[in-house]
C-alpha positions as a LaTeX table, in Angstrom:
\begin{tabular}{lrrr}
\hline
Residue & $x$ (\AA) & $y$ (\AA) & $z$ (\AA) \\
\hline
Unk1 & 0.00 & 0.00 & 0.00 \\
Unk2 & 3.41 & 2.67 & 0.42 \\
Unk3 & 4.62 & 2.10 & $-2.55$ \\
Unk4 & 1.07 & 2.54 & $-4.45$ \\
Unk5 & 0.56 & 5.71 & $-2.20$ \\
Unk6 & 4.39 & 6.92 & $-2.90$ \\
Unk7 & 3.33 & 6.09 & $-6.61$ \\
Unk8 & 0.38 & 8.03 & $-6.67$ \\
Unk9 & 2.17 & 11.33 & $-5.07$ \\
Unk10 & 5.04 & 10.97 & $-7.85$ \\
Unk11 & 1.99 & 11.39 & $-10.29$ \\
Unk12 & 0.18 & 14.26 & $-8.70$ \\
Unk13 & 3.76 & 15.84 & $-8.53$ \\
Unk14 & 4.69 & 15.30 & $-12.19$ \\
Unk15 & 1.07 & 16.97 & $-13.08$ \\
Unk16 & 1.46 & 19.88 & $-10.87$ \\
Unk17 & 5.31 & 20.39 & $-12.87$ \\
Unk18 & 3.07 & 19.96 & $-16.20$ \\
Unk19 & 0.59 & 22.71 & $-15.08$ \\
Unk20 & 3.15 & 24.92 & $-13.60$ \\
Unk21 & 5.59 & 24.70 & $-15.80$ \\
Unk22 & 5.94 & 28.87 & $-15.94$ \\
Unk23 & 6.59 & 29.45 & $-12.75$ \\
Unk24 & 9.29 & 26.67 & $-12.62$ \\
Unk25 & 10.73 & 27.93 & $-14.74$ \\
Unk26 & 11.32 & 31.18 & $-13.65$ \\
Unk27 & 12.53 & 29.98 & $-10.21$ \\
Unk28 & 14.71 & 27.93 & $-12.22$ \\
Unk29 & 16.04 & 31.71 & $-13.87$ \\
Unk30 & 15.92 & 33.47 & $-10.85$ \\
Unk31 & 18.22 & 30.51 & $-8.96$ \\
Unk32 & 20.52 & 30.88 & $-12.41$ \\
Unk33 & 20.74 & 34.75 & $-11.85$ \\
Unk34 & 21.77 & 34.17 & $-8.07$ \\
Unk35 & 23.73 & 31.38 & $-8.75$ \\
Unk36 & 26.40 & 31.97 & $-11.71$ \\
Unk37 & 26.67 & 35.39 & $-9.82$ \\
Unk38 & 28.04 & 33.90 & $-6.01$ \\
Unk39 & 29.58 & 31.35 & $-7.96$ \\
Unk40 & 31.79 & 33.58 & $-10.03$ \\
Unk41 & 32.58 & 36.16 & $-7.62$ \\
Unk42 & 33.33 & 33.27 & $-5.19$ \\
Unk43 & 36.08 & 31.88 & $-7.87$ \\
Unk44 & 36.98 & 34.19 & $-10.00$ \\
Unk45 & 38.94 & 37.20 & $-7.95$ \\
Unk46 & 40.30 & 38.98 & $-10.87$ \\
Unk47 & 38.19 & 41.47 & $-11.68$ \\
Unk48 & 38.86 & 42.02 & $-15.19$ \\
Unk49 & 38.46 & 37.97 & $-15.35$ \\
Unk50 & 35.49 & 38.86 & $-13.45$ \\
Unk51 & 33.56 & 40.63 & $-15.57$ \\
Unk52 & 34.59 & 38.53 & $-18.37$ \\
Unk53 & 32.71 & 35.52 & $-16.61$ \\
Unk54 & 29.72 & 37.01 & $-16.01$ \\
Unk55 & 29.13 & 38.82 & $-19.48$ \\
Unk56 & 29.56 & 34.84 & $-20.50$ \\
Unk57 & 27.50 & 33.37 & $-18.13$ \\
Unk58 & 24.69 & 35.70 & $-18.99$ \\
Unk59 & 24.58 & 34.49 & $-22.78$ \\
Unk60 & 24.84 & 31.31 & $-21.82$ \\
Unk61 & 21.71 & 31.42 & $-19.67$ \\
Unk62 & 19.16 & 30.38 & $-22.38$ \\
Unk63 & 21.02 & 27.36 & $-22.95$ \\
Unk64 & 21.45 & 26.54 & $-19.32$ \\
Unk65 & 17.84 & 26.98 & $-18.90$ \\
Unk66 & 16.88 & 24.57 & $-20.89$ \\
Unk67 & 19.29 & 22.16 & $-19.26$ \\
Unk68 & 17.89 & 22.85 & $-15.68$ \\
Unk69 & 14.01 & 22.25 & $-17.14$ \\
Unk70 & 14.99 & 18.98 & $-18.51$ \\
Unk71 & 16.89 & 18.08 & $-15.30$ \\
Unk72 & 14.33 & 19.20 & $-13.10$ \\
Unk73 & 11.05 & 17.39 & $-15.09$ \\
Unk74 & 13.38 & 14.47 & $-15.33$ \\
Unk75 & 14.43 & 14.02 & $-11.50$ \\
Unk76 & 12.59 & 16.27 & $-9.43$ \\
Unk77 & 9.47 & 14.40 & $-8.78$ \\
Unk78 & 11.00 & 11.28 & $-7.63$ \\
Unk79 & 13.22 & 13.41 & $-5.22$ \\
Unk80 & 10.46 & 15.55 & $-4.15$ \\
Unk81 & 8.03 & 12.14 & $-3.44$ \\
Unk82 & 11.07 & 10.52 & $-1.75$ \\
Unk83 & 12.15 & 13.23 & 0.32 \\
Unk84 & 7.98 & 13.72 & 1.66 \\
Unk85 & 8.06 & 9.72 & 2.00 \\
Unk86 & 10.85 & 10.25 & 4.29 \\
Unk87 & 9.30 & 12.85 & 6.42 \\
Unk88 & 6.11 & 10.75 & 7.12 \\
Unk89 & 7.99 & 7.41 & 8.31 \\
Unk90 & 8.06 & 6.66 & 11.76 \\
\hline
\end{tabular}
């Protein structure tokens, strides 16, 4: 009976992506936008090198985009329904 009920959230989950698949999607660019920034400025201390990273991180944002949506549809909802699985067990 878990495993049907675990089942069953891993499909309401993967229809709630489906219908909200705008707002994922821009949490996905806002967590790109905060992310390639404190990631840069964390490894990158040159400042001319600096700069240089970011101007190419923001072009490559469409592309990385579209890598994050098809990681996310692909992955999330099993995390998601193991992760609430794991917070109900006793």
């Amino acid at each position: 009976m878990e495993a049907e009920r675990v089942q069953e959230i891993l499909i309401l989950l993967t229809s709630l992506m489906a219908r909200e698949e705008a707002t994922i999607k821009l949490i996905i660019d806002c967590l790109y936008d905060l992310g390639y920034a404190n990631l840069i400025n964390k490894k990158v201390r040159f400042r001319p090198l600096n700069s240089l990273a970011k101007f190419i991180a923001k072009r490559s944002k469409p592309v990385a985009k579209i890598f994050a949506w098809r990681w996310f549809i692909k992955n999330c909802p099993q995390l998601i329904a193991r992760w609430l699985y794991r917070k109900v067990q006793f």
